[in-house]
C-alpha positions as CSV (number, residue, x, y, z in Angstrom):
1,X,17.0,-15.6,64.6
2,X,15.9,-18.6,62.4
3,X,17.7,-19.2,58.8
4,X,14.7,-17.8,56.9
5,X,14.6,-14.4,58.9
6,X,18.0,-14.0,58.3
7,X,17.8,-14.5,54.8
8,X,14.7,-12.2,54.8
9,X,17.0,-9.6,56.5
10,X,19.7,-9.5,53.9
11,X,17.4,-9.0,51.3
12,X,16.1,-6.4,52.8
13,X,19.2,-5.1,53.2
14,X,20.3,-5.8,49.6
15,X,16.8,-4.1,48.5
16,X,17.7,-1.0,50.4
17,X,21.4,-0.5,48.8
18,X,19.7,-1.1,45.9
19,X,17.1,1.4,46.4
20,X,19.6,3.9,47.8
21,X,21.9,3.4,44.1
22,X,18.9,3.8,42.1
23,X,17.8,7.3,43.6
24,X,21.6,8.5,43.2
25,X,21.6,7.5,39.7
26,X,18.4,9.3,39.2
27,X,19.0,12.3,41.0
28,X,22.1,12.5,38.6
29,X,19.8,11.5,35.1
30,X,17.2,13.8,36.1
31,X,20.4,16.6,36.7
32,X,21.9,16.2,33.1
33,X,18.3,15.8,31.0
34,X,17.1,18.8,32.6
35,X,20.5,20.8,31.9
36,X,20.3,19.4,28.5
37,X,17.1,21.1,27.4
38,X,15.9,19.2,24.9
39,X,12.9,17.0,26.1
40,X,9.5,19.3,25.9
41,X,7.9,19.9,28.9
42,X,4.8,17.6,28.1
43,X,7.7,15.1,28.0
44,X,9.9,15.8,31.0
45,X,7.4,16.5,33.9
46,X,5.3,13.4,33.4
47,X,8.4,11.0,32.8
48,X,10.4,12.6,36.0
49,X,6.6,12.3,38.1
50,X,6.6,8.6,37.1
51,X,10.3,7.6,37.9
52,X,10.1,9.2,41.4
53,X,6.9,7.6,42.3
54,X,8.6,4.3,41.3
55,X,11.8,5.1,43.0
56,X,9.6,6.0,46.2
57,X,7.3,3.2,45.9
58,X,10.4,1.0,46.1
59,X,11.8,2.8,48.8
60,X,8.8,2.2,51.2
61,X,8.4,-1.3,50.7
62,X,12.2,-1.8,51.4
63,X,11.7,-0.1,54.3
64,X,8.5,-1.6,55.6
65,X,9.0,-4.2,57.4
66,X,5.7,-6.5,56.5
67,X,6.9,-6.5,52.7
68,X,7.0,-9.8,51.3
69,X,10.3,-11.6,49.8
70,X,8.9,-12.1,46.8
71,X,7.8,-8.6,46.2
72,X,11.2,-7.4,47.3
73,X,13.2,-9.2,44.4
74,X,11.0,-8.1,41.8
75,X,11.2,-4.4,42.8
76,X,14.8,-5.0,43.1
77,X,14.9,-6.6,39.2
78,X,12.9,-3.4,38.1
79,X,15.1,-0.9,39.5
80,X,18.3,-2.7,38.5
81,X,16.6,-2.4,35.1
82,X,16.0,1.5,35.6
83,X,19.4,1.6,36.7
84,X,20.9,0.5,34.0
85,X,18.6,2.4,31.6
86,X,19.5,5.8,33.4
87,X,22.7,5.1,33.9
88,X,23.6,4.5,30.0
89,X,21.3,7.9,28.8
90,X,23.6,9.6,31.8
91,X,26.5,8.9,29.8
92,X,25.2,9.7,26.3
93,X,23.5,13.3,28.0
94,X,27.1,14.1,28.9
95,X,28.9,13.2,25.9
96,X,26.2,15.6,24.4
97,X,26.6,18.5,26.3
98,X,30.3,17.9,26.5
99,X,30.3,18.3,22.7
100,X,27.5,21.7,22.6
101,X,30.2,23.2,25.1
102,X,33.3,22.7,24.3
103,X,33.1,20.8,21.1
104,X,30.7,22.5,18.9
105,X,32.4,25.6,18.9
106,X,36.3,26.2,17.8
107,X,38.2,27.9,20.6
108,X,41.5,28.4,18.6
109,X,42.8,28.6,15.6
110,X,45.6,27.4,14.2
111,X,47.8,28.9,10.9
112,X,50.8,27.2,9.5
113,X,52.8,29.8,7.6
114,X,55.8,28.9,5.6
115,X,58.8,30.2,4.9
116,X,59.8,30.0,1.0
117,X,62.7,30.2,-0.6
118,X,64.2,29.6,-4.2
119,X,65.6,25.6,-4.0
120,X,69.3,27.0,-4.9
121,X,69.5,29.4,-2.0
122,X,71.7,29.0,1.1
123,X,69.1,29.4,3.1
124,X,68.0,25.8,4.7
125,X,66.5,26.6,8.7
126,X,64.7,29.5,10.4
127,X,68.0,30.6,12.2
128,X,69.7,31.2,9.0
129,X,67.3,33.5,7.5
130,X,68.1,36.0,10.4
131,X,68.1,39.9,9.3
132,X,67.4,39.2,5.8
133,X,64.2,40.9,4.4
134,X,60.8,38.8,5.1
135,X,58.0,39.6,2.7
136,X,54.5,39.3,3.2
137,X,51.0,39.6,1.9
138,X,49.0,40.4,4.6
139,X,45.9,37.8,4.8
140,X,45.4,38.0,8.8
141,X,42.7,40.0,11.0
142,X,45.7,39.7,13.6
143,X,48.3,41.0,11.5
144,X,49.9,42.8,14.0
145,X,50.0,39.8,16.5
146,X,51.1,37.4,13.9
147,X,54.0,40.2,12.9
148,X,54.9,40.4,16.6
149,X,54.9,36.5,17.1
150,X,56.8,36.2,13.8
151,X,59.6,38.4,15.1
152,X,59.9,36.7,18.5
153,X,60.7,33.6,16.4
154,X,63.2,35.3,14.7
155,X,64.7,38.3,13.8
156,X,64.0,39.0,10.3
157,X,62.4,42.7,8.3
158,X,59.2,42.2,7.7
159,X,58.2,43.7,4.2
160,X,54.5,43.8,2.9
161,X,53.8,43.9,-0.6
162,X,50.1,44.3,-2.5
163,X,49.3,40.7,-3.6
164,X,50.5,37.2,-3.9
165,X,51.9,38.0,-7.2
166,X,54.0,40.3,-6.1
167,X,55.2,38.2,-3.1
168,X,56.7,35.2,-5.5
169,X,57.9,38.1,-7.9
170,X,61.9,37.1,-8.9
171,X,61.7,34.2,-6.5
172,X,62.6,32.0,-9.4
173,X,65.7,34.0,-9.7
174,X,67.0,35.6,-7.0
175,X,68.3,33.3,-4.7
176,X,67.9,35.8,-1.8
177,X,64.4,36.4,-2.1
178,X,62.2,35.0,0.9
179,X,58.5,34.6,1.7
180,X,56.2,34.1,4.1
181,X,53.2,32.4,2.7
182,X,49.7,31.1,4.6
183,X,50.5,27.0,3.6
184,X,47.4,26.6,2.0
185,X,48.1,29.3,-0.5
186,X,51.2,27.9,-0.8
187,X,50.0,24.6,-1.8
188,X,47.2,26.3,-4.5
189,X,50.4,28.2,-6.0
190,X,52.0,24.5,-6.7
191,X,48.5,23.3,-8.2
192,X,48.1,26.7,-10.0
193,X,51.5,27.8,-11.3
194,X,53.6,24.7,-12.7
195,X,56.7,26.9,-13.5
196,X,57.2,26.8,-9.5
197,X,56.9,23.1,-9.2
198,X,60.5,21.7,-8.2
199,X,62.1,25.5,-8.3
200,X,60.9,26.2,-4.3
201,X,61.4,24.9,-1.6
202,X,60.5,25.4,2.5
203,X,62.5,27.0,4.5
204,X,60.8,26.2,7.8
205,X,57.3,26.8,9.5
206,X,55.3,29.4,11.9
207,X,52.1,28.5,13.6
208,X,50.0,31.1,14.8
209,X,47.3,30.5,17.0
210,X,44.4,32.4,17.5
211,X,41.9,32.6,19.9
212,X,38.1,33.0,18.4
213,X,35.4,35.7,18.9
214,X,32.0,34.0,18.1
215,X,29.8,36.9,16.9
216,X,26.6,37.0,18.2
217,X,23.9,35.5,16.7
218,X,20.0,35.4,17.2
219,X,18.9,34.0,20.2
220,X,15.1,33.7,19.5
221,X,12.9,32.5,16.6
222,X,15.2,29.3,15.5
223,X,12.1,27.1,15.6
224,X,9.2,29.0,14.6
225,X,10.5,31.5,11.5
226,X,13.2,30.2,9.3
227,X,16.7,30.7,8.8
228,X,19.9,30.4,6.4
229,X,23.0,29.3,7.1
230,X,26.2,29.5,5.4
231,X,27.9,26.2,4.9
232,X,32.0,26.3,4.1
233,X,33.5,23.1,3.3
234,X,36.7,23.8,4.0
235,X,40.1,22.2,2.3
236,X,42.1,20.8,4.9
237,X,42.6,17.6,6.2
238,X,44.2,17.6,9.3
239,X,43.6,18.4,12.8
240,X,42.2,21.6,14.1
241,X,40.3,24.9,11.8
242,X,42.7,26.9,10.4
243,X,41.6,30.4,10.4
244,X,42.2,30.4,6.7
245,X,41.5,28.3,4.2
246,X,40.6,27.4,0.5
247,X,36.7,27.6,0.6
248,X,35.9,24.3,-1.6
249,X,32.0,23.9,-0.6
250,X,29.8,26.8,-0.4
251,X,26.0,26.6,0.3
252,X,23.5,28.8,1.4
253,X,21.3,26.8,3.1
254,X,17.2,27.7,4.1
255,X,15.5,26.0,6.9
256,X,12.0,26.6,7.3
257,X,10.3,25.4,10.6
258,X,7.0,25.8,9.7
259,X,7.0,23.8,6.3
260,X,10.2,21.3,7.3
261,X,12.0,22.2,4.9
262,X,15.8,22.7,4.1
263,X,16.7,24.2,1.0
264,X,20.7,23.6,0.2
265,X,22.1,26.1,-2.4
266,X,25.3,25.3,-4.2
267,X,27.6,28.2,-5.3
268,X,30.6,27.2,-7.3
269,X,34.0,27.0,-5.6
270,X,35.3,28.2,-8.9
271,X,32.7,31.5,-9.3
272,X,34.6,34.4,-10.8
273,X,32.9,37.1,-8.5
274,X,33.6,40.4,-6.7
275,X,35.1,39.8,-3.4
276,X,33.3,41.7,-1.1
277,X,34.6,44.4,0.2
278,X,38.0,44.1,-2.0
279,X,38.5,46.2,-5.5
280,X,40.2,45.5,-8.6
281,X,40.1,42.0,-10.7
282,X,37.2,39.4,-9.9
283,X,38.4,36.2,-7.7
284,X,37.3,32.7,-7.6
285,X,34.9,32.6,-4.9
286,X,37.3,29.7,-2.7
287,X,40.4,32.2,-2.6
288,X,37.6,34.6,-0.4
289,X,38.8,31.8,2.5
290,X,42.4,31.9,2.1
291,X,42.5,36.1,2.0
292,X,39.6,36.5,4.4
293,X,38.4,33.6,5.9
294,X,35.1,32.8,6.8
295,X,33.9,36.2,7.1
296,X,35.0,37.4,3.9
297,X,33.4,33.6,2.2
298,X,30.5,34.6,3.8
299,X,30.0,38.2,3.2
300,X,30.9,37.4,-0.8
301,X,28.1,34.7,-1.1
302,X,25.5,37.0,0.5
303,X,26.6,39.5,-2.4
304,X,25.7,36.5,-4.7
305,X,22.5,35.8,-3.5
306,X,21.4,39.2,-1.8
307,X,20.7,38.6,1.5
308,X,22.7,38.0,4.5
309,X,23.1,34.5,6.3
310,X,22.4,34.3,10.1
311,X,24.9,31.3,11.0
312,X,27.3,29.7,9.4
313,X,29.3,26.4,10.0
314,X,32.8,25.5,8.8
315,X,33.4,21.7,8.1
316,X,36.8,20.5,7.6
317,X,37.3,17.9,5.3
318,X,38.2,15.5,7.4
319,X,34.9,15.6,9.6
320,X,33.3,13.8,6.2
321,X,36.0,11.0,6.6
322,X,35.1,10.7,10.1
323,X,31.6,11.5,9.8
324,X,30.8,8.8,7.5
325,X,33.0,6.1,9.2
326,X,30.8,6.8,12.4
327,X,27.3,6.3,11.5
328,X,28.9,3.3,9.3
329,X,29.5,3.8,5.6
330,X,26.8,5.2,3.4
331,X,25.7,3.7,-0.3
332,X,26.6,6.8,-2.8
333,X,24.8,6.3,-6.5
334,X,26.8,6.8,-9.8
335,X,24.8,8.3,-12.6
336,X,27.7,7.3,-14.9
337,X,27.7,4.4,-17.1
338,X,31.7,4.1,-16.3
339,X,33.8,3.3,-13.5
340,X,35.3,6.6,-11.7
341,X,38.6,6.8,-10.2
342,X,38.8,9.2,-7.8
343,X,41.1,12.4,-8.4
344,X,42.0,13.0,-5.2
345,X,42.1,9.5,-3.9
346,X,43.4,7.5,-6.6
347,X,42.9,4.5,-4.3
348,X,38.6,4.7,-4.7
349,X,37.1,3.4,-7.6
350,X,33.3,4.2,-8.1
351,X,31.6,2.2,-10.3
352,X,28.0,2.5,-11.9
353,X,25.1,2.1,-9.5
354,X,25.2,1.9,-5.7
355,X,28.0,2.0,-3.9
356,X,28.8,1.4,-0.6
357,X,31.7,3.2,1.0
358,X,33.6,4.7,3.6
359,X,34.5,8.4,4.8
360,X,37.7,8.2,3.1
361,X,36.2,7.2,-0.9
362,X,32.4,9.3,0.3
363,X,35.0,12.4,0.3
364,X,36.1,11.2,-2.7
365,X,33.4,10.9,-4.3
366,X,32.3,14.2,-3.4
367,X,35.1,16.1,-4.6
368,X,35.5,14.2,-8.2
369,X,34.7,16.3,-10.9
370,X,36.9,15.9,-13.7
371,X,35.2,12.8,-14.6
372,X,32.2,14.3,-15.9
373,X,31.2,16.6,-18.6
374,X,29.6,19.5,-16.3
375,X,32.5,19.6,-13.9
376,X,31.7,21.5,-11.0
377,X,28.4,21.3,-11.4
378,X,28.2,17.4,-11.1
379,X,30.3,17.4,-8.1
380,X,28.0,19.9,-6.5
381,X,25.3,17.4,-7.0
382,X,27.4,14.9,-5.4
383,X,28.1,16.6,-2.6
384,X,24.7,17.1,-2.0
385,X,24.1,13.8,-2.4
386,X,26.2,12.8,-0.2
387,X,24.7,15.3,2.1
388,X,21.6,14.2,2.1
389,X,22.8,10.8,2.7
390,X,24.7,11.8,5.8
391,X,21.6,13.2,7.5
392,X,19.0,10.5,7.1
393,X,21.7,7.9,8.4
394,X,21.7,10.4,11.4
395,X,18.5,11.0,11.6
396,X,18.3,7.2,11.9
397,X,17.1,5.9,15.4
398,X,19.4,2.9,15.1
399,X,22.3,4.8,14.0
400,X,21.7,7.4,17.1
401,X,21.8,4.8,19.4
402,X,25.1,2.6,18.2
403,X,26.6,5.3,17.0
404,X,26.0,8.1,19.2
405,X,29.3,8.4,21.4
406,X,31.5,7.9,17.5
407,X,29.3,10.7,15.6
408,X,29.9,13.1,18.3
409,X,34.0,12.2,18.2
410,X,33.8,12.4,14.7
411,X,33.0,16.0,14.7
412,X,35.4,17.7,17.6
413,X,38.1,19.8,15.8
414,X,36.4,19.4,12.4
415,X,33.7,21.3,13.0
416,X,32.9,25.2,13.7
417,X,29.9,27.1,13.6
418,X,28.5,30.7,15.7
419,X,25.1,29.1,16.1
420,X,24.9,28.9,19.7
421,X,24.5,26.2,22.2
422,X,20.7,27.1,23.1
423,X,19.7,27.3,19.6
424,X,20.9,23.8,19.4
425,X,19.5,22.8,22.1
426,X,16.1,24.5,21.0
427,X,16.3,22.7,17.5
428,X,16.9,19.5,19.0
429,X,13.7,19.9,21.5
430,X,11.5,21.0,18.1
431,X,12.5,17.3,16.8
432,X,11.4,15.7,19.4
433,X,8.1,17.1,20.1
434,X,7.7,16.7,16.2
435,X,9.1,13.7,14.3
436,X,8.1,14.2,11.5
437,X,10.7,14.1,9.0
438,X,12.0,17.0,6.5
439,X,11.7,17.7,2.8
440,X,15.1,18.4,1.2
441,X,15.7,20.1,-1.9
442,X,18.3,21.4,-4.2
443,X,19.0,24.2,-6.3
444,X,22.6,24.7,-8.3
445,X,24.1,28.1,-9.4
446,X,25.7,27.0,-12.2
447,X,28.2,28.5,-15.3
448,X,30.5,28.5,-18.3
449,X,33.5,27.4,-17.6
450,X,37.2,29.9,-18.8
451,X,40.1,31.3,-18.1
452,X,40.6,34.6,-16.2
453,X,43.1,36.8,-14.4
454,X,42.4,36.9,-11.1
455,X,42.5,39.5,-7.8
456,X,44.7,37.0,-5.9
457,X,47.1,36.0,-9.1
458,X,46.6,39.6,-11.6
459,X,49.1,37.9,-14.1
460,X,48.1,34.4,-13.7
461,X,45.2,32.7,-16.1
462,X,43.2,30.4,-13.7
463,X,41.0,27.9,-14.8
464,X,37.1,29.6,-13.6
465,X,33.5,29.4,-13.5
466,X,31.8,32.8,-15.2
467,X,28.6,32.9,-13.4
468,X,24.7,32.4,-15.4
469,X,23.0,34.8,-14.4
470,X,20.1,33.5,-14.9
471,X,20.5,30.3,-12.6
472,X,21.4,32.5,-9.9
473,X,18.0,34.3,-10.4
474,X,16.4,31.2,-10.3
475,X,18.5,30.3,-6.9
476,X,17.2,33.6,-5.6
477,X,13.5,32.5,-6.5
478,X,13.8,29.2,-4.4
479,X,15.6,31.6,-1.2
480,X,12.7,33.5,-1.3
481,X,9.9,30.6,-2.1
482,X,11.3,28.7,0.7
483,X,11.4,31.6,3.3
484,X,8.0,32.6,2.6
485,X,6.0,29.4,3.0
486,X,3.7,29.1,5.2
């Protein structure tokens, strides 16, 4: 064998290793686009034709023994190419169906309970609180498995009592008195009620985990009739979903299909309304997550605006943070002619104009409102500023692509919603076999702002929102405007 057909040989060879890589990594982009769902048909079937007639074009001329080198090397270039092409949308396919599976839907929840006692008492671990009386507001679906977990934890009386009034009734002074308390509502009682500031203290802490039911939702229609969606934004920072929590954001939010057109509906956090479902006093609308979670958020906002929501999503306050970290910052606009300093991060200054930030001063930003005149009703323009922000970054080709793998991250744990996978997957195929973009508008419930007893504290004055009637009307008008265009 001369030195030339030898070196023909191994490229040959070379060409069919090559070949035989290239149809593996196919077989297994091909596997993952088709069990994502998302490319239409007029798409797919043409694409897939086209890559196995290359693939098998390669194949037979690295198997005919005729073919030239020349020819060899640059089939060999091209499917290296492909390769490397498939082999990178493999990856971002299964981060994406890793996340619709087992990210975009919350398993488990978790609860941190505490147990409170008055600063002065004896009382300083869970061991020492053992058969004393325990009391209780209950605030669970699970009550009965929380109870159970409770006492396997330690052996206290469990006592219920009517309301979180009556729970931190004579705490102050009896120094025997315990409670177990839902820490969020805990930590609103600190912001709410300065007498207790200093005067209480922790006793220890009770996690309950829970797994989660999604209710079923419709599976049909997403794409061509619209639909509304109730947005929580909930107030927690740290890992996981609670199960309960303050209620800070609440939208009702209208997607038409056939127009392209997402409506976003603020309700103020601060609403005195009717709980659903609950009697007595009226309750700021972002206690309905602490006593009833999402549900009970829900259910009350629907009262508000008269019809019921087919989805809803939860969003933790720390999915902004990471959120607007992954698609890289976004560039917020002040309509004040004053610098801000954040509230709730004292560390973010917002000044006049553009700025550009991060997820940490974006949150921020969009929970400020005590530096403006309207209050709550600024903010929820902010939010929805920020909002809007978030999703043409997103939407953003160049974002998508160097961002993809972090956005996805960003959102595990923070996010929850009971739209299902397939929808998902059915909105995402209506993008792409449409690019247009989509028209999105506002619309603000809005309200004087008081003082009021509420259902959750009867003999506390808490600062509220008493709803105009008239803006909610108005609110109504756009629902209905939105869902009917044609």
């Amino acid at each position: 064998m001369t030195k030339n057909t030898r070196k023909k040989q191994i490229i040959k060879n070379v060409s069919r290793v090559i070949v035989g890589l290239s149809l593996i990594i196919f077989a297994i982009f091909v596997y993952y686009l088709s069990k994502m769902n998302v490319v239409p048909s007029k798409y797919f079937y043409p694409a897939v034709i086209v890559l196995c007639l290359i693939e098998f074009i390669c194949l037979f001329f690295a198997i005919y023994k005729k073919t030239k080198t020349k020819l060899l090397i640059g089939l060999d270039v091209l499917l290296i190419i492909m390769m490397v092409i498939e082999a990178f949308a493999s990856v971002r396919l299964h981060q994406t169906l890793d996340f619709l599976y087992n990210g975009l839907h919350v398993k488990t929840t978790t609860d941190v309970y505490y147990v409170v006692a008055n600063k002065e008492a004896k009382y300083n671990s869970l061991e020492s609180i053992e058969n004393h009386k325990l009391y209780y507001f209950n605030d669970l679906d699970e009550i009965e498995e929380f109870k159970t977990q409770v006492l396997e934890i330690v052996k206290v009386d469990l006592v219920e009592v009517e309301n979180y009034y009556e729970l931190f009734s004579n705490i102050l002074i009896d120094k025997e008195r315990l409670i177990l308390i839902n820490s969020i509502n805990y930590d609103t009682l600190l912001e709410n009620e300065e007498a207790y500031n200093g005067k209480l203290k922790v006793v220890g802490e009770i996690e309950y985990l829970n797994e989660v039911e999604i209710e079923p939702t419709k599976e049909t229609g997403i794409t061509s009739e619209p639909f509304t969606i109730y947005l929580s934004g909930i107030d927690t920072r740290g890992s996981g979903m609670p199960s309960r929590s303050l209620s800070d954001v609440n939208m009702f939010i209208v997607v038409n299909p056939k127009t392209r057109t997402i409506l976003l509906v603020n309700v103020p956090r601060d609403y005195l309304v009717q709980l659903h479902g609950k009697n007595g006093k009226k309750d700021k609308l972002t206690h309905a997550g602490v006593i009833g979670g999402v549900a009970l958020s829900k259910s009350t906002v629907e009262d508000i605006v008269g019809m019921e929501a087919d989805y809803y999503a939860r969003v933790n306050f720390k999915a902004v943070i990471n959120l607007v970290d992954a698609v890289g910052g976004i560039t917020i606009n002040s309509d004040v002619n004053y610098n801000i300093k954040c509230w709730t991060d004292q560390g973010c200054i917002i000044h006049p104009g553009n700025n550009n930030v991060g997820g940490r001063c974006a949150l921020a930003f969009a929970r400020e409102r005590h530096a403006y005149k309207t209050g709550d009703e600024h903010r929820a323009e902010n939010q929805q500023q920020v909002m809007k922000l978030l999703l043409d970054k997103i939407a953003s080709t160049n974002t998508l692509l160097n961002n993809f793998g972090s956005i996805l991250d960003s959102l595990k744990g923070t996010f929850d919603t009971n739209i299902s996978t397939e929808n998902i997957q059915e909105l995402i195929q209506f993008q792409i076999n449409d690019m247009r973009g989509w028209n999105v508008i506002t619309s603000n419930m809005v309200g004087e702002g008081g003082m009021s007893e509420t259902y959750s504290y009867p003999e506390t004055k808490l600062s509220v929102v008493y709803p105009d009637e008239k803006s909610i009307e108005d609110a109504k008008a756009k629902i209905k405007e939105v869902l009917e265009a044609k």
